[in-house]
C-alpha positions as CSV (number, residue, x, y, z in Angstrom):
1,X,-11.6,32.2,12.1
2,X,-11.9,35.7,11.6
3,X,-13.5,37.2,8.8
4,X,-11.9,40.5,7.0
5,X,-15.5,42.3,5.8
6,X,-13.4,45.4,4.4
7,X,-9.5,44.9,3.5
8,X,-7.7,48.2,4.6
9,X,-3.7,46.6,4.1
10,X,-0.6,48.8,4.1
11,X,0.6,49.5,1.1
12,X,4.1,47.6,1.5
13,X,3.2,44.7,3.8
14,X,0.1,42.4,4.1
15,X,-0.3,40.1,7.1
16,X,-2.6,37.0,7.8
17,X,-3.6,35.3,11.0
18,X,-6.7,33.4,11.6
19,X,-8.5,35.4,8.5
20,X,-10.5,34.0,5.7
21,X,-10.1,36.6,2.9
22,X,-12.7,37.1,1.2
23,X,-11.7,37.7,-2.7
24,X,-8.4,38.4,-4.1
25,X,-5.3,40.1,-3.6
26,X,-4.5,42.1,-6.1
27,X,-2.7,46.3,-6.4
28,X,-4.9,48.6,-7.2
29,X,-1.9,51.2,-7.7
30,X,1.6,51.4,-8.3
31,X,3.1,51.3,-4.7
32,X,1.3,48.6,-4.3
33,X,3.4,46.4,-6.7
34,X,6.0,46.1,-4.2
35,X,4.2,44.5,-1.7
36,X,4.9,41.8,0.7
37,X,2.2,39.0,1.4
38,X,3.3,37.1,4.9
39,X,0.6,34.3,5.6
40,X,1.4,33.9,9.6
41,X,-0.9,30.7,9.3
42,X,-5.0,29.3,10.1
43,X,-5.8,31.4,6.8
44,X,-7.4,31.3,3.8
45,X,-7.2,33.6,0.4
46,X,-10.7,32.4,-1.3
47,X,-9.0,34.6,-4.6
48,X,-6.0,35.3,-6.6
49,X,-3.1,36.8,-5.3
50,X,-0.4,38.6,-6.6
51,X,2.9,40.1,-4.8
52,X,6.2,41.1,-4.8
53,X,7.0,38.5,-2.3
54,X,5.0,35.6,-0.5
55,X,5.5,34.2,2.3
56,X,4.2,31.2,4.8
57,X,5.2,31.1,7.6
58,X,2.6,28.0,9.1
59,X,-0.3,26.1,7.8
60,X,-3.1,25.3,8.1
61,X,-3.2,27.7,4.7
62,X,-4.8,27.6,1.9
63,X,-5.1,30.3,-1.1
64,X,-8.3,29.2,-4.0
65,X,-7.4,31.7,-6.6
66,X,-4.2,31.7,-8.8
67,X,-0.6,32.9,-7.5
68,X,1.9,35.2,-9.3
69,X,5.2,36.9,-7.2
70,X,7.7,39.1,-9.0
71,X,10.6,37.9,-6.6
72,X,9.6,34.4,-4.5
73,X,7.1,32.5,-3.1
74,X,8.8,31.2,0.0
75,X,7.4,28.5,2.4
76,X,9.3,28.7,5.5
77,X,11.4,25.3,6.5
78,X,10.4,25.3,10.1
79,X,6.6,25.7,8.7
80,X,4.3,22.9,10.0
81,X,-0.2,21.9,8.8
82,X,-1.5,21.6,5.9
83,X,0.0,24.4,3.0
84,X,-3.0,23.9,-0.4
85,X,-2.5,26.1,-3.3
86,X,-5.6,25.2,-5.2
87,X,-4.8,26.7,-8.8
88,X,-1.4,27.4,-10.8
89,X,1.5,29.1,-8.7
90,X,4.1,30.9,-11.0
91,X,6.7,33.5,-10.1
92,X,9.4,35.6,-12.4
93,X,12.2,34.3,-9.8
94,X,11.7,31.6,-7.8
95,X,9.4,29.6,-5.8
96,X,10.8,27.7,-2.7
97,X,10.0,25.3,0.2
98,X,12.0,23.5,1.7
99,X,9.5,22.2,5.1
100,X,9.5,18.2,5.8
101,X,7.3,18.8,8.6
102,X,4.1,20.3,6.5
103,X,1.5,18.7,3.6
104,X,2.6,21.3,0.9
105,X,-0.1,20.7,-1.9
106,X,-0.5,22.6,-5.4
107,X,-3.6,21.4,-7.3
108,X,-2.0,22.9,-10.3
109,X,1.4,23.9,-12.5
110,X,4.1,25.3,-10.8
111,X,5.8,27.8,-13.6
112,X,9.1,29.9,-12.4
113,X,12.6,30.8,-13.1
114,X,13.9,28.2,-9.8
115,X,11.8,25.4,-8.3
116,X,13.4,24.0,-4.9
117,X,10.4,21.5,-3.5
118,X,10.8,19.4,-0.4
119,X,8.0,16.8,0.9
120,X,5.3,18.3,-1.6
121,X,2.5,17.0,-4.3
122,X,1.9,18.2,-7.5
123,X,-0.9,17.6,-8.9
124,X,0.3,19.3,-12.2
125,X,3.1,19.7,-13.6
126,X,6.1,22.2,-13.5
127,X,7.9,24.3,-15.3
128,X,11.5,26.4,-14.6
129,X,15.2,26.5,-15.8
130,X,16.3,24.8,-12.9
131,X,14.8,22.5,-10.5
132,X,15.1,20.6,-7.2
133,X,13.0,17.9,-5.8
134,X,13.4,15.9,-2.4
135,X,10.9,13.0,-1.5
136,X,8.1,14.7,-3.5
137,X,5.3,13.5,-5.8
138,X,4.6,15.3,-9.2
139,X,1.9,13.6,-11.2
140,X,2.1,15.4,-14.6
141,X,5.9,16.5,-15.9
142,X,9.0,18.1,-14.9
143,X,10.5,20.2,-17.5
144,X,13.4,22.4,-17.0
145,X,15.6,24.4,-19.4
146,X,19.3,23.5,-18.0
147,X,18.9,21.2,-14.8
148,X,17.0,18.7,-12.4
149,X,18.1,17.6,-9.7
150,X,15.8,14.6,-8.5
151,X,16.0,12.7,-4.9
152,X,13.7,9.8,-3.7
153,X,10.6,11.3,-5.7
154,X,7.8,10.2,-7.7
155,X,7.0,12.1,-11.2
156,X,5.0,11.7,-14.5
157,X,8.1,12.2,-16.5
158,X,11.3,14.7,-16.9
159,X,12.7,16.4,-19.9
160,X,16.1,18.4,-19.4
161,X,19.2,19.3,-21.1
162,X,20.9,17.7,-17.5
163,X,19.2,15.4,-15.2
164,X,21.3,14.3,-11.8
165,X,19.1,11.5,-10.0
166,X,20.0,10.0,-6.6
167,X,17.7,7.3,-3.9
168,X,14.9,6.1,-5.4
169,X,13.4,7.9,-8.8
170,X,9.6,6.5,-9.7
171,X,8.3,7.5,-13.2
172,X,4.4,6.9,-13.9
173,X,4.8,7.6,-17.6
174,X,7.3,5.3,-20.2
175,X,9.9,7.3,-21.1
176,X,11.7,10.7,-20.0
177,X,14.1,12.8,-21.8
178,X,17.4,14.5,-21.2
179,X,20.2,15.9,-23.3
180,X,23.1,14.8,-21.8
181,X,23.6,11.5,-20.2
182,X,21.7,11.4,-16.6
183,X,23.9,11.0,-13.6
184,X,23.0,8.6,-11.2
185,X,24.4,9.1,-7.4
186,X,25.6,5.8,-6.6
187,X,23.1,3.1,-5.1
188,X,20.3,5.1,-7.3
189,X,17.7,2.9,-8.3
190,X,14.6,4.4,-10.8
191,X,11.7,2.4,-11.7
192,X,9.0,2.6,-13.9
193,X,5.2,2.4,-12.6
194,X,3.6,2.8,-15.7
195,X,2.7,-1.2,-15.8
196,X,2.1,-1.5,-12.1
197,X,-1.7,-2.3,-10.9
198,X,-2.1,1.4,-8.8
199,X,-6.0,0.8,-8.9
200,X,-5.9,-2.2,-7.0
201,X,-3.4,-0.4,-4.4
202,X,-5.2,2.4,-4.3
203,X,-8.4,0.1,-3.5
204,X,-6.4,-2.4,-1.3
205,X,-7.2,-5.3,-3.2
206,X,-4.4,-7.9,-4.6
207,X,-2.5,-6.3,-7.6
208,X,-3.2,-8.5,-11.3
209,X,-1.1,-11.1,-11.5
210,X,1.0,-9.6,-14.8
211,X,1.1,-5.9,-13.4
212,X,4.5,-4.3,-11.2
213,X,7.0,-2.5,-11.2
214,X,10.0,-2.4,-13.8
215,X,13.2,-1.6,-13.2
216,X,15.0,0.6,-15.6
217,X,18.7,-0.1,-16.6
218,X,19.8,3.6,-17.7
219,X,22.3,1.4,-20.1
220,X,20.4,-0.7,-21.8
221,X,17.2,0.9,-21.6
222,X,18.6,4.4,-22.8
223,X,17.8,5.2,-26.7
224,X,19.5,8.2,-28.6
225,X,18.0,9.8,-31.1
226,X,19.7,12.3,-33.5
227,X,17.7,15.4,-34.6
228,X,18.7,17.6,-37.5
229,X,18.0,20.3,-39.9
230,X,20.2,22.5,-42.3
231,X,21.7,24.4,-39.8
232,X,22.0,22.3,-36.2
233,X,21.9,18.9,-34.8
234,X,21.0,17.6,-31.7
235,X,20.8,14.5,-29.9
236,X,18.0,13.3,-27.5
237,X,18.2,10.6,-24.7
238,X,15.1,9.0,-23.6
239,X,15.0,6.5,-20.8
240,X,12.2,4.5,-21.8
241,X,10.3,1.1,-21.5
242,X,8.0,1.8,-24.1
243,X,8.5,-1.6,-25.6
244,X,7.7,-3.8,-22.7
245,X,4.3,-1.2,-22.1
246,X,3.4,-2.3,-26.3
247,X,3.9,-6.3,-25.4
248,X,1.5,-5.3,-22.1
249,X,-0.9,-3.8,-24.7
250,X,-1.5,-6.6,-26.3
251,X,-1.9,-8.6,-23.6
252,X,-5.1,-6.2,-22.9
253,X,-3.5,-5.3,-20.0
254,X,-4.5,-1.7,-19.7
255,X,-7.5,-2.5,-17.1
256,X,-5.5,-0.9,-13.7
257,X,-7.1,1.8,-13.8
258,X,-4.0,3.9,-13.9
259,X,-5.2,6.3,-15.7
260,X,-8.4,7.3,-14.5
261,X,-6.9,7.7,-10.7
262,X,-4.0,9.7,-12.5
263,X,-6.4,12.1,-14.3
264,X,-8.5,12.4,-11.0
265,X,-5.3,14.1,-9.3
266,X,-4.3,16.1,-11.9
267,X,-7.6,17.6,-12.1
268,X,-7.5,18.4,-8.6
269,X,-10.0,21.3,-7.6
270,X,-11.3,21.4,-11.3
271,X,-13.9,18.2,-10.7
272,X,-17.2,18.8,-9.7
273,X,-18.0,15.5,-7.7
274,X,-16.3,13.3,-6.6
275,X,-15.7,9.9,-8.3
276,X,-15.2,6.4,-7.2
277,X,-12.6,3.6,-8.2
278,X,-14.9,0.8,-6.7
279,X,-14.9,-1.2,-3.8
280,X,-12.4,-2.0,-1.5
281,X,-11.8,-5.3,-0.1
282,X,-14.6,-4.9,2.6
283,X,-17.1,-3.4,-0.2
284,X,-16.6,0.0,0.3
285,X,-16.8,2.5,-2.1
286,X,-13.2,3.6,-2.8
287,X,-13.6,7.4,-3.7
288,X,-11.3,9.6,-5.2
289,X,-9.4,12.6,-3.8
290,X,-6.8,15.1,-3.9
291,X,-5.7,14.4,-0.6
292,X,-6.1,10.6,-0.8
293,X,-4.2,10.4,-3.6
294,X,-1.5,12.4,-2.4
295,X,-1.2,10.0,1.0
296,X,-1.0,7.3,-1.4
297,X,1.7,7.9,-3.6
298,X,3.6,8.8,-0.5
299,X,2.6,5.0,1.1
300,X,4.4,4.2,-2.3
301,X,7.0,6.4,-2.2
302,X,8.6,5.5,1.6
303,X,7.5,1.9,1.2
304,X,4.1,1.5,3.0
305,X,2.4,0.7,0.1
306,X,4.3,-2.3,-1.8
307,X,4.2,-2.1,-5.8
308,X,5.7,-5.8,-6.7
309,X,8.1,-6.8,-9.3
310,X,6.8,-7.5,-12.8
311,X,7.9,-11.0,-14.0
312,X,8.3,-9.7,-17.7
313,X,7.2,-13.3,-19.1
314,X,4.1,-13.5,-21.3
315,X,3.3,-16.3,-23.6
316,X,3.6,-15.2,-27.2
317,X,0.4,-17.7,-28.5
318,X,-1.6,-15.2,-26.1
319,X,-1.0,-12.4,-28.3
320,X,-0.7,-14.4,-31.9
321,X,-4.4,-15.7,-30.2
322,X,-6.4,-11.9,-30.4
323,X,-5.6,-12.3,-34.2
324,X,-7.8,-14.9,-34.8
C-alpha cells in the first residue's frame, strides 16, 4: 500500500487507490466545500473526512476518523471486500448502499436525512426521516421521523410514525414503537431475542434450558397507549414482550450474557482490549470482536446459527420460592 507523505488533491475531486492517508480530510477553503471523495478501493483514511459527496467504489476500505457529506455517502452496488467506517457516518441528504457482495461495517451511528442499507452491521444505531434495511443487523435502535421499511433484518428496536415489515424481523430489545399500526407483508414473521441464550451461541455451547426465541403476535402482543396534554393527543403502539421478560426475571434468568456481548459491539472501536465471553466447548477462550459478532448475528440471521423456541412454562412455586 502506498503511502501519501504530502496530500496535494484537486480542489473538486479526491481519488484513492492503494493509499493509506495519513490524517483527515478536511477543506481548508471555500472551493473546497464542494468536493468529491471517490475511494477506488485497498485504502485507508486513518482521520475524519468531510465532502460534498463520497463515494466507494471497492473495498477493502476503511476510514478511522468520523464522516460528514453535504449531499450522499454512496457505496456502489457492484462494490465487493470489506467496507469499515470506524466512527459515526452522518450526512445532510442521504447515505446509501445497496452492495450484497461486500462486509459493509459502521462501528458507530448512522445520522441522515435517507438511510437505504443492504447486507450491512451497525454496531450503533441510526437515525433519519426515512429508512430502508434489507438482510442487515443493527444492534442499537432504528429511529425514523415518517417511515421504515424493514426486510429479513436484525435490530435493537424501532420507533416510527410508520413501520412496513416483511421476511423475518428479529428484535434484541422488548418492545418497539410505531404510530400507526405496522404492516406486515404477508408470510412475515418477527421474533423477539431478548430471552434467547446468545452467550452460549456465541460460545457454541448448548443454550439454558428456559432461554429462546419468542414469537411476537403483532395482535395480541400490541399495546396502545394514549398520550395527552391541553392542546394534542397522541397515541403510541408498542409491540412488546415485556411481560414474559419480568416472569424470566424472576426466574433469575438474566445469566446469557446478552448483554455484555451486546455492549461489546456497540462499543466497537471505542474498547481498549479485547474481552472474553469464556470458553467454548473445546476450552477455548471465546473472545469478543467487532467482526465476530457481526458473522454471528448473520449465522442467526440466515439460519446457520439456530436460536430455539422458548417453551413459555415456568413453575409459579419457583418464583413465590425467592420470597422466602
Amino acid at each position: 500500500m502506498k503511502e501519501l507523505q504530502e496530500l496535494r488533491f484537486n480542489e473538486t475531486n479526491i481519488q484513492l487507490r492503494d493509499n493509506l492517508v495519513r490524517g483527515s480530510i478536511l477543506p481548508e477553503k471555500v472551493a473546497e466545500l464542494t468536493r468529491t471523495i471517490t475511494i477506488q478501493g485497498n485504502s485507508i483514511i486513518e482521520g475524519a473526512v468531510y465532502a460534498h459527496k463520497l463515494e466507494i467504489q471497492s473495498g477493502d476500505s476503511e476510514i478511522q476518523g468520523a464522516v460528514f457529506t453535504q449531499l450522499e455517502m454512496y457505496v456502489n452496488s457492484e462494490a465487493t471486500g470489506k467496507i469499515i467506517f470506524k466512527k459515526s457516518v452522518g450526512s445532510a441528504n442521504s447515505v446509501t448502499s445497496r452492495a450484497i457482495n461486500c462486509d459493509l461495517m459502521f462501528y458507530s451511528d448512522i445520522n441522515a436525512k435517507a438511510v437505504t442499507l443492504y447486507n450491512a452491521f451497525v454496531a450503533g444505531s441510526i437515525y433519519a426521516d426515512e429508512i430502508i434495511l434489507q438482510n442487515c443487523v443493527v444492534i442499537g435502535g432504528v429511529f425514523a421521523t415518517q417511515s421504515i421499511d424493514i426486510t429479513n433484518s436484525i435490530i435493537g428496536t424501532f420507533n416510527s410514525p410508520t413501520v412496513k415489515a416483511a421476511q423475518q424481523v428479529y428484535l434484541l430489545l422488548p418492545s418497539a414503537f410505531s404510530i400507526e399500526r405496522i404492516t406486515i407483508i404477508p408470510g412475515t414473521k418477527m421474533f423477539n431475542l431478548s430471552l434467547a441464550d446468545l452467550g452460549s451461541l456465541y460460545k457454541g455451547v448448548a443454550q439454558s434450558e428456559k432461554s429462546g426465541r419468542i414469537e411476537m403476535n403483532l395482535e395480541t402482543d400490541e399495546v396502545r397507549t394514549t398520550l395527552t396534554n391541553e392542546e394534542t393527543q397522541k397515541t403510541l403502539r408498542s409491540y412488546t414482550v415485556i411481560g414474559k421478560v419480568l416472569a424470566a426475571d424472576l426466574l433469575d434468568m438474566d445469566k446469557f450474557q446478552n448483554h455484555f456481548l451486546l455492549t461489546a459491539a456497540s462499543l466497537g472501536s471505542q474498547l481498549l482490549k479485547n474481552y472474553e465471553l469464556g470458553v467454548n466447548k473445546n476450552g477455548e477462550p471465546v473472545t469478543l470482536s467487532v467482526g465476530k459478532i457481526r458473522d454471528f448475528f448473520f449465522d442467526i440471521l440466515y439460519g446457520r446459527v439456530e436460536v430455539k423456541e422458548i417453551s413459555g412454562k415456568f413453575d409459579i412455586s419457583d418464583i413465590t420460592g425467592k420470597f422466602h
